[in-house]
C-alpha positions as CSV (number, residue, x, y, z in Angstrom):
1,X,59.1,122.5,170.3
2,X,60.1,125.7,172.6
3,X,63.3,126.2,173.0
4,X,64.6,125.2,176.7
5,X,67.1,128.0,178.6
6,X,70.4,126.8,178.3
7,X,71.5,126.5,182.3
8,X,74.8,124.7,181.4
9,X,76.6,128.3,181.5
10,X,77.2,129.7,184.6
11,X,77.5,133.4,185.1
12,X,81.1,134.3,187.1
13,X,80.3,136.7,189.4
14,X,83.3,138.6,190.6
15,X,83.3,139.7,194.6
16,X,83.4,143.5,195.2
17,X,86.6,145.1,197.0
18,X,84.1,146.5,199.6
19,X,83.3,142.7,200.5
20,X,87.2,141.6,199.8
21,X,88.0,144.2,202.7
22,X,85.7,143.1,204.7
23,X,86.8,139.4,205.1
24,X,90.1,140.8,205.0
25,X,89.6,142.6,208.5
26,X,87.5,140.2,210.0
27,X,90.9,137.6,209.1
28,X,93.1,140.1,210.6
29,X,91.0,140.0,213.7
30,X,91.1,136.2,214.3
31,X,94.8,135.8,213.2
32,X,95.9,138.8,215.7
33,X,93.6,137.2,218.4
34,X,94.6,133.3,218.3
35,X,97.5,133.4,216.1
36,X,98.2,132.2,212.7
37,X,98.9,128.9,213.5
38,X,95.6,128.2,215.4
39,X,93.8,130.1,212.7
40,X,91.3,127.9,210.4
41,X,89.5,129.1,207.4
42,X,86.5,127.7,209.0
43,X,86.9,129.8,211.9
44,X,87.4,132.8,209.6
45,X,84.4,132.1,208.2
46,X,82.1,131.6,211.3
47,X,83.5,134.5,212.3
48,X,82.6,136.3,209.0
49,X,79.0,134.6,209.1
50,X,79.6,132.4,206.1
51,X,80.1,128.8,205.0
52,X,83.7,128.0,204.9
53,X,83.6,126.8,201.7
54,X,82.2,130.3,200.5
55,X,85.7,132.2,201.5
56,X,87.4,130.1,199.4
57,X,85.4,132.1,196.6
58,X,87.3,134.8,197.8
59,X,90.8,133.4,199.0
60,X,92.3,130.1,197.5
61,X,93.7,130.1,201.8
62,X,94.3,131.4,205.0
63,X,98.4,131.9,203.8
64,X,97.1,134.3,200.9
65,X,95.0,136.3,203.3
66,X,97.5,136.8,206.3
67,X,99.8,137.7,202.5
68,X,97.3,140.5,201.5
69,X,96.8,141.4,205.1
70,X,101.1,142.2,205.7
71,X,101.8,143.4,202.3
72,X,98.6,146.0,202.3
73,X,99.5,147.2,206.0
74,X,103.7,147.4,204.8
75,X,102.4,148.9,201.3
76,X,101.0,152.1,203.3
77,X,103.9,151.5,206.2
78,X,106.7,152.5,203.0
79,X,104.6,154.8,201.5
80,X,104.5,157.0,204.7
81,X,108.0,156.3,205.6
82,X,110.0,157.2,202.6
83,X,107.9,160.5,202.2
84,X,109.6,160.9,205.4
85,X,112.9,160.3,204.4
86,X,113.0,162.1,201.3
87,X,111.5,165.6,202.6
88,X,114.9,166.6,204.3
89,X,113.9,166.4,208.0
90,X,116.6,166.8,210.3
91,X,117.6,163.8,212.4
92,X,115.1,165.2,215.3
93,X,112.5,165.9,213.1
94,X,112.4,163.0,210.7
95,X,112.3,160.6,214.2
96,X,109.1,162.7,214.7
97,X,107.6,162.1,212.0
98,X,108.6,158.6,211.6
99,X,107.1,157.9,214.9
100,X,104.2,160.1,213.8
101,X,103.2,157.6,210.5
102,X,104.0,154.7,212.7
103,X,101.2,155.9,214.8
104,X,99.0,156.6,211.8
105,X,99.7,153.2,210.7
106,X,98.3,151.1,213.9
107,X,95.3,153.3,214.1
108,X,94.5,151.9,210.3
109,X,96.1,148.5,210.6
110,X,96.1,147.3,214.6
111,X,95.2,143.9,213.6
112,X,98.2,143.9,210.5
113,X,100.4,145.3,212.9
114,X,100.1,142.5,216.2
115,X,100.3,139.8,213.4
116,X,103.3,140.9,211.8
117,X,104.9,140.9,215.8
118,X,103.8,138.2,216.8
119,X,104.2,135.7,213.4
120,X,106.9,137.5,211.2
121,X,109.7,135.6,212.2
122,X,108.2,132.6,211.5
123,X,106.6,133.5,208.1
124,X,109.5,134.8,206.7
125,X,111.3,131.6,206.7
126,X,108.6,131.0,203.8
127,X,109.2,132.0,200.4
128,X,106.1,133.6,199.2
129,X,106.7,136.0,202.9
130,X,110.5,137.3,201.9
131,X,109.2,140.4,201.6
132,X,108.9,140.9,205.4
133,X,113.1,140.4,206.0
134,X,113.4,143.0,203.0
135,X,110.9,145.1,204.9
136,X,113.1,144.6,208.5
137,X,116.3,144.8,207.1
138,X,114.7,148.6,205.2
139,X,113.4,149.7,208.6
140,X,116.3,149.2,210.9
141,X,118.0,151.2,208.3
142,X,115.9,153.9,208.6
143,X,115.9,154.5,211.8
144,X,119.7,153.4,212.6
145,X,120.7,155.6,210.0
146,X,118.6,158.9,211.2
147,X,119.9,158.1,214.6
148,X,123.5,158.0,213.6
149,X,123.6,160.7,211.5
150,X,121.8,163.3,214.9
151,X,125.0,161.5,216.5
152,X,126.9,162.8,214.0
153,X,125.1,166.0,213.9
154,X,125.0,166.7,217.6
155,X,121.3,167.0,217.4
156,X,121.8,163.6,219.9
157,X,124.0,162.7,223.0
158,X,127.5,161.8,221.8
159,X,127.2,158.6,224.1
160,X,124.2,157.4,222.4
161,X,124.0,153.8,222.1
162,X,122.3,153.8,218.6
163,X,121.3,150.4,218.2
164,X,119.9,150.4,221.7
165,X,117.6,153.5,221.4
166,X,116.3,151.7,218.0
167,X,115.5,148.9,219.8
168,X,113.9,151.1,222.6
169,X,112.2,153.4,220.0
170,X,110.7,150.7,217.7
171,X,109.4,148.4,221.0
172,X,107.9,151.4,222.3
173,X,105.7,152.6,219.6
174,X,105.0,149.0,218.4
175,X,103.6,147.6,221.2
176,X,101.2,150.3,221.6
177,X,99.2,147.7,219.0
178,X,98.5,145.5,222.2
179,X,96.1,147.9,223.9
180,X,95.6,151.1,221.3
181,X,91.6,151.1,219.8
182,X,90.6,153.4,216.9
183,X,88.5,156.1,218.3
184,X,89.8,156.5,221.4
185,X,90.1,159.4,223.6
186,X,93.8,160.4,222.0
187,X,94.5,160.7,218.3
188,X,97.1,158.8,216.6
189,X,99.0,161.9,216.6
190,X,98.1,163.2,220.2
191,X,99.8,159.8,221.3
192,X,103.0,160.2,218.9
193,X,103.4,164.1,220.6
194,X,103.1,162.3,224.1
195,X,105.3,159.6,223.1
196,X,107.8,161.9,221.7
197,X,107.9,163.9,224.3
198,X,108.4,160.9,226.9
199,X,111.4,159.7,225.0
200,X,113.2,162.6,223.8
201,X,112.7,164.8,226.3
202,X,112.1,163.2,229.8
203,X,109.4,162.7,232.2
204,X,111.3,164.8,234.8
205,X,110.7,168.9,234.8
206,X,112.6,170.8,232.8
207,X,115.8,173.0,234.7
């Protein structure tokens, strides 16, 4: 008799990055739009034009991707940021360019970065999401610290409230998320000058 094909083993087929990143940003669209909460992998997956048992080839749930989605967008966040702060800016210029990358990073991450507003706090009570008080607690740093020491330096006003301009700061660049679109008229950078020059130096003419 011929031998019959052996069907009984099954070929794993392992899903490319390319399509990984894809579901990934369709996800981040969904969560930023209707919250985490209100989020189902089924309406990930109409989204995505798939079956929603087909994403969980890809993700075992919706808590692993929003996971991938804060720790990729945090990953560059850092990587930008402590260049910063180890190229020996001074106070003025290290704001700049921390403002600068923060820019940078909502013109690559938009989505990431309206999730991580809106649904931090709450995700961060959960273990596998400690990463995002580590994260808070490193950023206030960085910019309390910078602040403090252009205090200290008299690159800033004496009378400086620092904790207050960091809140100011950090709310003002952040919520640019809300209503900033990739390709827009302004660059990522054109908006950071106009922003910098908005807070550090006034809207009024210069004596």
């Amino acid at each position: 008799m011929p031998k019959t094909s052996d069907n009984s083993k099954k070929t794993t087929v392992t899903p490319s990055p390319q399509r990984r990143r894809e579901l990934l940003s369709t996800a981040a669209e969904v969560f930023a739009a209707h919250g985490y909460n209100a989020t189902t992998v089924r309406r990930i997956a109409d989204e995505a034009g798939m079956l929603a048992g087909s994403l969980y080839y890809h993700f075992d749930s919706k808590e692993a991707m929003v996971d991938e989605i804060l720790s990729t967008f945090l990953d560059e966040l850092w990587a930008g940021y402590e260049a910063v702060l180890a190229a020996g800016l001074g106070p003025r210029e290290t704001i700049e360019a921390l403002v600068t990358e923060s820019f940078r990073e909502i013109d690559r991450h938009r989505a990431a970065v309206a999730i991580y507003q809106k649904e931090s706090r709450h995700l961060s009570t959960q273990p596998r999401f400690g990463y995002l008080t580590v994260s808070q607690r490193k950023f206030e740093e960085a910019w309390l610290g910078t602040l403090e020491r252009g205090v200290t330096e008299g690159v800033f006003r004496a009378d400086l409230d620092i904790r207050l301009a960091y809140r100011f700061l950090r709310d003002t660049v952040w919520v640019a998320a809300s209503w900033y679109r990739p390709g827009g008229q302004h660059s990522p950078e054109e908006i950071a000058r106009q922003y910098l020059s908005m807070v550090l130096d006034g809207v009024t003419p210069r004596a």
